[in-house]
C-alpha positions in Angstrom: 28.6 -0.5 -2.9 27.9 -2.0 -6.2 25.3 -0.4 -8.6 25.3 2.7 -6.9 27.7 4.2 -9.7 27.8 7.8 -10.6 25.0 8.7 -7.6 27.6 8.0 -4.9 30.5 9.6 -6.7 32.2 6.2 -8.0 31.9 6.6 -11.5 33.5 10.0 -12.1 36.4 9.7 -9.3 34.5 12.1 -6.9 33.9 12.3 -3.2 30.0 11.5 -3.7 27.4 10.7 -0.8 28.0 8.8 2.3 25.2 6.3 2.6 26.0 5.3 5.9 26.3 1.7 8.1 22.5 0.8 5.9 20.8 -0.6 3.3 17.4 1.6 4.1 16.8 4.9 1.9 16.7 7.7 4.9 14.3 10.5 4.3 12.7 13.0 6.0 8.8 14.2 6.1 6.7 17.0 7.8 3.8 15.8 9.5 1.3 18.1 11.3 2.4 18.0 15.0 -1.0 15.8 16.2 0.1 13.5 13.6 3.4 13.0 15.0 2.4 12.5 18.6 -0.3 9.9 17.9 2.5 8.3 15.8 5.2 8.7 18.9 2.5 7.1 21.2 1.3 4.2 18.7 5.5 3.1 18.5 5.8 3.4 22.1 2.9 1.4 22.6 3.7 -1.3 19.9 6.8 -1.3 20.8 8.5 -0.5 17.4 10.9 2.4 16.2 9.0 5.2 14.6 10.9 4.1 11.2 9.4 0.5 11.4 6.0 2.6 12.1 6.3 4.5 9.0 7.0 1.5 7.0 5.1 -0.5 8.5 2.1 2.3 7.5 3.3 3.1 4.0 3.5 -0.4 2.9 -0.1 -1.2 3.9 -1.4 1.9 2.2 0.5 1.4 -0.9 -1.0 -2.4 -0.8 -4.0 -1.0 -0.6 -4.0 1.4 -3.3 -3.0 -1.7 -5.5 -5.5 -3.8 -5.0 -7.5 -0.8 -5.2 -6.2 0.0 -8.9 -7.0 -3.8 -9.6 -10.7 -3.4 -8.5 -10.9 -0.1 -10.2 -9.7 -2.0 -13.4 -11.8 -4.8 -13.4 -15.0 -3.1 -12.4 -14.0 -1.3 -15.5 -13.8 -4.1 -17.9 -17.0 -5.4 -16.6 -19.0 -2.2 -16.7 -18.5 -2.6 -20.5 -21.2 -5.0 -21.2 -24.5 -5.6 -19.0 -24.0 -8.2 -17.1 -26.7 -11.1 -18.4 -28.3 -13.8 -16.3 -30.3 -17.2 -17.3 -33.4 -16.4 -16.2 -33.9 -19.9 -14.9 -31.0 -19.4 -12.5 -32.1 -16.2 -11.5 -35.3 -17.4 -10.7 -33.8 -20.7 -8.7 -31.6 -17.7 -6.8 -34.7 -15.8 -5.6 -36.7 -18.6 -5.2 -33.6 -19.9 -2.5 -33.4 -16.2 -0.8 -36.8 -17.2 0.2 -36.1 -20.1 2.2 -34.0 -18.1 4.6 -34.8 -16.7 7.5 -32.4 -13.3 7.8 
């Protein structure tokens, strides 16, 4: 496999690792045992290997702690000046909250 170099032995002439018939890093976790069954069941019922499960869960948290980090940023770079209103709009804002029925 090309790029792999001296982590698969090609480099220095050695044996080095067998990565195997794919492309996917293997790895392996411990997860509490009710974990694991409620992830056994939720792949059995979905219909998906536990490895697509796993993915399919890690990718969505990672997602979210990105656009979490953005949020966390920009509420940062607002929170450095007081945010300032016209005071005619405000008032044309609150004057329109009253026409509502909620």
């Amino acid at each position: 496999m090309a790029g792999r170099g001296a982590i698969d032995g090609e480099m220095d002439g050695g044996v080095g690792y067998n990565f195997g018939y794919t492309e996917n890093m293997k790895t392996a976790v411990s997860v509490p045992d009710d974990l694991f069954r409620l992830a056994e069941a939720t792949a059995r019922r979905l219909r998906v290997s536990r490895s697509k499960l796993y993915a399919t869960a890690i990718s969505e948290f990672l997602n979210r702690q990105q656009r979490n980090a953005v949020t966390e940023r920009l509420n940062e770079v607002y929170s450095r000046r007081p945010a300032k209103v016209d005071s005619a709009l405000h008032r044309a804002q609150l004057k329109s909250l009253e026409k509502d029925s909620w």
